[in-house]
C-alpha positions as CSV (number, residue, x, y, z in Angstrom):
1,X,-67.4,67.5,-2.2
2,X,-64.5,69.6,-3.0
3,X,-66.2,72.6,-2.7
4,X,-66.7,71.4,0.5
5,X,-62.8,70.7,1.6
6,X,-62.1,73.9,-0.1
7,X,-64.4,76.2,2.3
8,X,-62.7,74.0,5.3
9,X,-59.5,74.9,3.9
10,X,-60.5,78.4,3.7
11,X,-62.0,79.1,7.1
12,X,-58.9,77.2,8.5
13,X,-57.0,80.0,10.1
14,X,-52.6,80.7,9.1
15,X,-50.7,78.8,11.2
16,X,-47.2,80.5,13.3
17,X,-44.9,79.2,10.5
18,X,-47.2,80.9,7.7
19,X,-44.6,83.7,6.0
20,X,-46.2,87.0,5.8
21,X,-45.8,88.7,2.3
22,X,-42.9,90.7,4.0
23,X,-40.9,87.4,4.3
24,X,-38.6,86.5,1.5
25,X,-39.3,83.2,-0.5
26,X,-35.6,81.9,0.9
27,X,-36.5,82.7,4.5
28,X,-39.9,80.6,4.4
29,X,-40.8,77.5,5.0
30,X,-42.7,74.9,3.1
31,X,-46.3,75.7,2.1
32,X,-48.5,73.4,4.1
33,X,-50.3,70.6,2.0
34,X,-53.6,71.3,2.0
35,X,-56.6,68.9,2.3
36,X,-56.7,68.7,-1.6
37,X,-53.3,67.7,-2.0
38,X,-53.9,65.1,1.2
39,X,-56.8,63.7,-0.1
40,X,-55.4,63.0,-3.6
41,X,-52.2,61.6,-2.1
42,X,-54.9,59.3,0.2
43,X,-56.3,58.5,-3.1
44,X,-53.7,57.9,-5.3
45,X,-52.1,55.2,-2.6
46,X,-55.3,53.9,-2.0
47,X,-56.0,53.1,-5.9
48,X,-51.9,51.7,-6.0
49,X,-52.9,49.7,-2.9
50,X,-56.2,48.5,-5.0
51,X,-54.5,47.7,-8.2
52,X,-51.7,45.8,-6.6
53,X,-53.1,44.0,-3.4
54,X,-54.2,41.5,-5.9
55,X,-50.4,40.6,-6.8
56,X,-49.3,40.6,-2.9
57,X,-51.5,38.3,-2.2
58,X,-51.1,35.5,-5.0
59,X,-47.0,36.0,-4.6
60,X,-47.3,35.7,-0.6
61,X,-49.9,32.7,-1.0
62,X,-47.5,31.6,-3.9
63,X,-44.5,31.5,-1.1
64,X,-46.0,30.3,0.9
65,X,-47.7,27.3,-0.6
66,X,-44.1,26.8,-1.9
67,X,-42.8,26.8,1.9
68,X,-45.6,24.1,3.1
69,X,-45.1,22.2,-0.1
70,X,-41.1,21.9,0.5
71,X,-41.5,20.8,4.2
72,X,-44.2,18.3,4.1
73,X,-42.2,16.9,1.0
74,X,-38.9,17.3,3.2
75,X,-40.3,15.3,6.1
76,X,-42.3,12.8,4.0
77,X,-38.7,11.5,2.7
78,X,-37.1,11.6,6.2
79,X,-39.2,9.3,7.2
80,X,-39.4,7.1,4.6
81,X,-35.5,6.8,4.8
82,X,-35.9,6.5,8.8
83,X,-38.7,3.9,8.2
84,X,-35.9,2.0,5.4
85,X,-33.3,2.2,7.5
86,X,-35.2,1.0,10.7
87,X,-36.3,-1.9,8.0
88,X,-33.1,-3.2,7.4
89,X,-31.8,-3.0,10.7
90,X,-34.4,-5.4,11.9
91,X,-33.8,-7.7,9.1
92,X,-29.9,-7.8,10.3
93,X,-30.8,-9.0,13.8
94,X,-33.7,-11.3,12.6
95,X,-30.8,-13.5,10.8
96,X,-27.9,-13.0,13.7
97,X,-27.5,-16.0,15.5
98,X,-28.3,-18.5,13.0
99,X,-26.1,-20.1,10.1
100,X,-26.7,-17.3,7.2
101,X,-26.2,-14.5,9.8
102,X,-22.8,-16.0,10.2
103,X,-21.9,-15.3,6.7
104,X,-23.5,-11.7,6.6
105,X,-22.2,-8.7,8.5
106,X,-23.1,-8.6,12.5
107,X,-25.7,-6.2,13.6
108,X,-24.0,-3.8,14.5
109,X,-22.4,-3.0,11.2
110,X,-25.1,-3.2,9.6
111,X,-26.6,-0.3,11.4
112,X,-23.8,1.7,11.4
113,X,-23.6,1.3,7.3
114,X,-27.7,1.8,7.1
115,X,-27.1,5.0,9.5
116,X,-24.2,6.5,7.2
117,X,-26.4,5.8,4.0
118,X,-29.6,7.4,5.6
119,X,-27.4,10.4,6.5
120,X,-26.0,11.0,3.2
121,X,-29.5,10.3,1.3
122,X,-31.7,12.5,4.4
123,X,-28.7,15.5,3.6
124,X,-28.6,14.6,-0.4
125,X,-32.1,15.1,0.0
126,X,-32.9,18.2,1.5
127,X,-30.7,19.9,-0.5
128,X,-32.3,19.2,-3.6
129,X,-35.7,20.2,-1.8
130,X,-34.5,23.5,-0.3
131,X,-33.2,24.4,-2.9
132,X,-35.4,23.9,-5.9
133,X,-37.9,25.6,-3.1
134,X,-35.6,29.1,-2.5
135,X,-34.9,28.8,-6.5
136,X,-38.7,28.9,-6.6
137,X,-39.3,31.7,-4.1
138,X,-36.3,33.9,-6.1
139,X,-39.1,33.8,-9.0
140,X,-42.2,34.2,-7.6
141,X,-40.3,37.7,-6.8
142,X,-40.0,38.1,-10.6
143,X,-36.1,38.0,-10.3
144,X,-34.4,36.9,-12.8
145,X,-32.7,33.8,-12.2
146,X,-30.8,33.2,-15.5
147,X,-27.8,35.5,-14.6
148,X,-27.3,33.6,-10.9
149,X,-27.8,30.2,-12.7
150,X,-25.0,31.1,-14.9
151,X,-22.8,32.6,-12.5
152,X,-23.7,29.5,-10.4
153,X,-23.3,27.1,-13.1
154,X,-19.3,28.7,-14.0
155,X,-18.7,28.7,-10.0
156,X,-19.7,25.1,-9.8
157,X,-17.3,24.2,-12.6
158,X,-14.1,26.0,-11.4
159,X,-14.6,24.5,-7.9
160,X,-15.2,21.1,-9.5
161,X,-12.0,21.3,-11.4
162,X,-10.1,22.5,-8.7
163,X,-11.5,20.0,-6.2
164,X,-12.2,17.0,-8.3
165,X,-9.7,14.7,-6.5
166,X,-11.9,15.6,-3.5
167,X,-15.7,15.0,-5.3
168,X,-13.8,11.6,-6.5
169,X,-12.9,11.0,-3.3
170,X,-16.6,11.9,-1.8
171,X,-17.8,10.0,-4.6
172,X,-15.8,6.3,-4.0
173,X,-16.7,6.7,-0.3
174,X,-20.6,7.1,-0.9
175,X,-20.5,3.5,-3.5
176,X,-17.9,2.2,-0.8
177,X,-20.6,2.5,2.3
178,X,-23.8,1.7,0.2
179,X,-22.1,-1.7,-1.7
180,X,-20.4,-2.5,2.1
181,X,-17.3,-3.2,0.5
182,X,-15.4,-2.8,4.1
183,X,-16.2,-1.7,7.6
184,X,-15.2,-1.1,10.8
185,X,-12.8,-4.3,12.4
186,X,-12.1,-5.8,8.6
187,X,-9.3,-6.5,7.8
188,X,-8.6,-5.5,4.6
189,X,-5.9,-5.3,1.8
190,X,-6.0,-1.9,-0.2
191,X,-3.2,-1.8,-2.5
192,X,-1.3,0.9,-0.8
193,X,-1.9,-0.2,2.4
194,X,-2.9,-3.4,4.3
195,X,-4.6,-3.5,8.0
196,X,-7.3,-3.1,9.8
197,X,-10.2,-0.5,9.2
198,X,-10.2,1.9,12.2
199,X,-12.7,4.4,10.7
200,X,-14.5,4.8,7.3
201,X,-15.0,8.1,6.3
202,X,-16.7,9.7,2.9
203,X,-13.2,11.3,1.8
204,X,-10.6,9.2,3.9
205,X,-10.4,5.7,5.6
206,X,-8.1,4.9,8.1
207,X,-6.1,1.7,8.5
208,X,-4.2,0.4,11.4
209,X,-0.9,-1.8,9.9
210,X,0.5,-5.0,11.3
211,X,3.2,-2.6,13.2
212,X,0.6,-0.2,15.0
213,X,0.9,2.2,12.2
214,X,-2.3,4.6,11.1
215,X,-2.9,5.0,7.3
216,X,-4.8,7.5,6.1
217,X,-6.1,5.9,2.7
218,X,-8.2,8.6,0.2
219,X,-10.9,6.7,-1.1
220,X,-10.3,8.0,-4.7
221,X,-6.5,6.3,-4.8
222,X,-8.2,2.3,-3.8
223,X,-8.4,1.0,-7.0
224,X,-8.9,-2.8,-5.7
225,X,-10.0,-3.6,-2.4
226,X,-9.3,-7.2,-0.8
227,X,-11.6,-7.8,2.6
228,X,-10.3,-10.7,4.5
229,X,-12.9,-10.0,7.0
230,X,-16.3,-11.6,5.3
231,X,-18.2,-14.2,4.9
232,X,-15.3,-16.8,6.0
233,X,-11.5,-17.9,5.9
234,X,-9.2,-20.8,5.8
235,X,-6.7,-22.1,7.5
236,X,-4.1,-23.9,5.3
237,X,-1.4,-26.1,6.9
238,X,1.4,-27.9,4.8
239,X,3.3,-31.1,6.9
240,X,6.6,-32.0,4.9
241,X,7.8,-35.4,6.3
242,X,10.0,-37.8,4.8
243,X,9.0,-40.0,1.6
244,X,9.7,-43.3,3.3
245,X,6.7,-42.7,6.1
246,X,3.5,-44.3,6.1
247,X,1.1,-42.5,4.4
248,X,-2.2,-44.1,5.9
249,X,-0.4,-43.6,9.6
250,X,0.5,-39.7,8.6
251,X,-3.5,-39.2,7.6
252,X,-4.5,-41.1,10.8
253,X,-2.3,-39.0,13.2
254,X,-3.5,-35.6,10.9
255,X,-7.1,-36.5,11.3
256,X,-7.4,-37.6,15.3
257,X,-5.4,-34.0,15.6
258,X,-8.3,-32.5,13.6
259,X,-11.1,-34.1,15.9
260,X,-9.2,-33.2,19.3
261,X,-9.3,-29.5,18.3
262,X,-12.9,-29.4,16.6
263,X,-14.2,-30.6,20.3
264,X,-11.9,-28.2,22.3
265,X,-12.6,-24.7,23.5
266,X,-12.5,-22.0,21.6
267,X,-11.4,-23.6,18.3
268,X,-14.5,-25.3,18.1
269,X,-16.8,-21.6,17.4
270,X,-14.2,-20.5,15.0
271,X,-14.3,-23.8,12.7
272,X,-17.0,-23.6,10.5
273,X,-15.9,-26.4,9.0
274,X,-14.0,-29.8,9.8
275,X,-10.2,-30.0,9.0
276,X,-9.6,-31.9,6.2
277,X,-6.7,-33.7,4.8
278,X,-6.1,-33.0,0.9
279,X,-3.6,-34.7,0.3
280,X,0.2,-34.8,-1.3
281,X,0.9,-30.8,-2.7
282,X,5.0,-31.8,-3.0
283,X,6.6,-35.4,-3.6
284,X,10.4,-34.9,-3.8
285,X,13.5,-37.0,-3.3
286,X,14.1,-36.1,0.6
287,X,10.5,-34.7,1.6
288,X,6.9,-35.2,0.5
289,X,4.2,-32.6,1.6
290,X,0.7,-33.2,3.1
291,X,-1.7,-30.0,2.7
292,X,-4.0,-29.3,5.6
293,X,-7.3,-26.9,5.2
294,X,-10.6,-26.2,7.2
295,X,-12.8,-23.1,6.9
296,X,-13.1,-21.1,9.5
297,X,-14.1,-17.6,11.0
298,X,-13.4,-14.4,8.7
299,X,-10.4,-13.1,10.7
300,X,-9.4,-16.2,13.0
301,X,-7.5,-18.3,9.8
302,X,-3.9,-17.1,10.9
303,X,-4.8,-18.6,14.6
304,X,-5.9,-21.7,13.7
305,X,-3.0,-22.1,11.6
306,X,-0.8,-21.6,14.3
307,X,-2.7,-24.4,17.0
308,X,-2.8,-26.7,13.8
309,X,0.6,-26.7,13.2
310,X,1.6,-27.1,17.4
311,X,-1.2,-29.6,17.3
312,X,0.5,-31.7,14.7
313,X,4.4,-31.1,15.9
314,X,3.2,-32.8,19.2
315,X,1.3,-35.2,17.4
316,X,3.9,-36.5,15.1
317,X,6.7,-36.4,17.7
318,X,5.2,-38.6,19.8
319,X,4.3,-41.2,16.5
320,X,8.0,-41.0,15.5
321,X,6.9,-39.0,12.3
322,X,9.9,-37.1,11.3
323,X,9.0,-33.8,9.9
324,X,11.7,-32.6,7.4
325,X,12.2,-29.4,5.6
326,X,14.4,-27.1,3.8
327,X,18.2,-28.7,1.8
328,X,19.2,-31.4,4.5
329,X,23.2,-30.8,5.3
330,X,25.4,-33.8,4.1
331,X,27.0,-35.7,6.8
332,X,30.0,-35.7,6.4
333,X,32.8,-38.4,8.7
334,X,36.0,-37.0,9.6
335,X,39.0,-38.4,7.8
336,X,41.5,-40.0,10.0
337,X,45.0,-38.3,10.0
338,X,47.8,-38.9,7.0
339,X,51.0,-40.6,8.5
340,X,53.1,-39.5,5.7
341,X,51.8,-36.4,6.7
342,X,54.6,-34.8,9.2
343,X,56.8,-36.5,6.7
344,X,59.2,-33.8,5.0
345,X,59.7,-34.2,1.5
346,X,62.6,-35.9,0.1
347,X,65.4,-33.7,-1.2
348,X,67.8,-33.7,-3.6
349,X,70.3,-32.7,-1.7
350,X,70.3,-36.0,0.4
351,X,72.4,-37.6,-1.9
352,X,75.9,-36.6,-2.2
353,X,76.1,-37.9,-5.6
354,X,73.2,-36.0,-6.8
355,X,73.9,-33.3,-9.7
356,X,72.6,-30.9,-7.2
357,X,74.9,-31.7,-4.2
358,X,77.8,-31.9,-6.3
359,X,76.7,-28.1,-7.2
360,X,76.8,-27.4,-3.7
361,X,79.5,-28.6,-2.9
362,X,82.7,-26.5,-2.0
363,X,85.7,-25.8,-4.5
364,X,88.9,-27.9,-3.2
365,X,92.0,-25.8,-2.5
366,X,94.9,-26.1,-4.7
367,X,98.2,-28.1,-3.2
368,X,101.3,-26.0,-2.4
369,X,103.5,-27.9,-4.8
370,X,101.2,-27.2,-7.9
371,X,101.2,-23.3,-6.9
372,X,105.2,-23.0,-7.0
C-alpha cells in the first residue's frame, strides 16, 4: 500500500511554487506534504480520536446526566414548596370566619408570610442545587477544585466578617417571617421603636410612629418584640368616685352601660367579650376606684376605652354619681375684715409725760435776769 502512494507521489508532476535547484533554500517555500506525511497525520488523529472518543463521551453523558439530574431535582422542590404553600393558604381561609380564625392571622397575611417563606426556601433551594451541580460539572472536567474551594472558603469568611451585622440581620428576618412574629398592620412595640408595621423586609422593617414618623428598624438590633396586634386585647377602664356612694348602684349603672354598648353598632364586632366589672383597685380617704375590663379586638382596645369612659361619664352624671379624682383643693371661706385694722398703733409719744416725749421735747430758754 505504500508502494502504492509512493508511485502516485512520484508520477505527480512539480507544482509552480516547486524551487528549482538554482533557487536558494531562503528564497523557497515550504516543501509540500506529501501523501505519506498526510496519511500518517490522517492516522495519527484518527487513532487520538479512537483512544479518546471513549472519554468524550462518558464526560459529555456525565454533564449531562448531571444537568437533567439538577433540574428535575430543581423543579421537583418548587413544587413541593408551591404545593405547601398553596396547603397552608387554604387552611387560613378554611378557618376565617369562624371563632378560631378570629384568633389566628386573616387570610391575607397568612399568604403573604407563606409567599415570603416559599421565596426564601424556592431561592435557598436552587442555590444549593446549581451549585453542587456546576461544582460537579468543574470535576467531571478533571479540574481541580481544591484551590477554588479554598479561595472560596477564605472569600466567604472575609465577607462574612465584614458583613456579619448584615447576615444577622438577613438571618433575624428569615426566623422573624417563618415564627410570624409581626406583619403587615400590627402594631407592635420593638424596643427602639413603637408603631405600626408598614413593611417587613429580610434586612429592615419599617414602622410608622404615633406622630407619622417612618422607622427603619434592622432586624439584627430587635432584641424583644411586643405585638399588640394578635390574637386579642383589652380594654381597661378605672371609675374613681367618692367613698360615701353606693356601691350596688355604681355596679348597676356600670353594667346597664356595658349592655347598651355590647348591642350597639360597631362596638358590638369588636367586643369579644362582655364588659365586666372587677371590682374596687383603690379605696382611699376621698376616692375609691372601680376597674372596668372586656376583651376585645387586637388593635381596637384604645377605642373602646375611650366610648367606655364617655359611656359612663353620661351615665353617672345623670345618676348623681360624682366622679372624683386627683388632691381635691380645700375650701377655704374668706375672713371677714379686722376693725382694729386701719387702727394706727399707739405711740409713745402720745403722752406728754412719757420718758420719750420728755426727750423730745424742746430746751427752755434761759431768763434775762439769770444771764446778767
Amino acid at each position: 500500500m505504500t508502494g502504492f502512494w509512493s508511485s502516485i507521489a512520484l508520477a505527480v508532476p512539480r507544482s509552480a511554487g516547486t524551487p528549482s535547484p538554482s533557487e536558494s533554500p531562503s528564497d523557497a517555500p515550504a516543501a509540500p506534504v506529501t501523501f505519506d506525511e498526510a496519511a500518517e497525520k490522517a492516522g495519527n488523529a484518527a487513532g487520538w480520536v479512537e483512544e479518546n472518543w471513549s472519554t468524550w463521551l462518558n464526560t459529555g453523558l456525565r454533564i449531562v446526566l448531571i444537568l437533567v439530574v439538577a433540574l428535575v431535582l430543581r423543579m421537583l422542590v418548587r413544587r413541593a414548596l408551591t404545593k405547601l404553600i398553596e396547603r397552608m393558604n387554604r387552611s387560613a381561609q378554611a378557618v376565617e370566619g369562624t371563632a378560631l380564625g378570629g384568633l389566628l392571622v386573616n387570610a391575607e397575611r397568612r399568604r403573604q408570610r407563606s409567599e415570603a417563606i416559599g421565596s426564601v426556601l424556592r431561592s435557598i433551594s436552587s442555590f444549593l442545587i446549581l451549585g453542587t451541580a456546576g461544582l460537579m460539572i468543574l470535576g467531571a472536567f478533571k479540574i481541580n477544585l481544591a484551590p477554588l474551594l479554598a479561595s472560596a472558603g477564605v472569600a466567604g469568611v472575609a465577607i462574612g466578617f465584614g458583613a456579619r451585622n448584615l447576615v444577622t440581620d438577613f438571618l433575624s428576618g428569615v426566623f422573624m417571617i417563618m415564627e410570624d412574629q409581626y406583619g403587615v398592620g400590627d402594631t407592635v412595640d420593638a424596643g427602639v421603636a413603637t408603631g405600626e408595621v408598614v413593611e417587613v423586609g429580610l434586612r429592615v422593617t419599617k414602622l410608622r410612629g404615633d406622630d407619622g414618623e417612618i422607622w427603619y428598624v434592622r432586624n439584627g438590633e430587635i432584641k424583644r418584640i411586643g405585638n399588640l396586634s394578635q390574637g386579642w386585647a383589652t380594654a381597661t377602664v378605672d371609675a374613681t368616685v367618692r367613698p360615701t356612694e353606693d356601691m350596688d348602684r355604681v355596679r348597676s349603672v356600670i353594667g346597664g352601660v356595658a349592655d347598651e354598648l355590647a348591642k350597639s353598632e360597631p362596638w358590638n364586632e369588636q367586643l369579644w367579650g362582655p364588659v365586666e366589672t372587677l371590682g374596687l383597685t383603690e379605696v382611699l380617704l376621698d376616692s375609691m376606684t372601680i376597674r372596668v375590663a372586656g376583651r376585645t379586638m387586637p388593635g381596637k382596645a384604645l377605642s373602646v376605652e375611650r366610648e367606655l369612659r364617655w359611656r359612663i361619664k353620661r351615665a353617672f352624671d345623670a345618676a348623681g354619681i360624682r366622679i372624683v379624682g386627683g388632691i381635691p383643693a380645700p375650701e377655704t371661706e374668706a375672713a371677714s375684715a379686722d376693725p382694729s385694722a386701719s387702727m394706727a398703733a399707739p405711740s409713745a409719744l402720745a403722752s406728754p409725760t412719757s420718758p420719750q416725749s420728755l426727750a423730745t421735747a424742746p430746751i427752755p430758754q434761759a431768763s434775762p435776769n439769770l444771764q446778767k
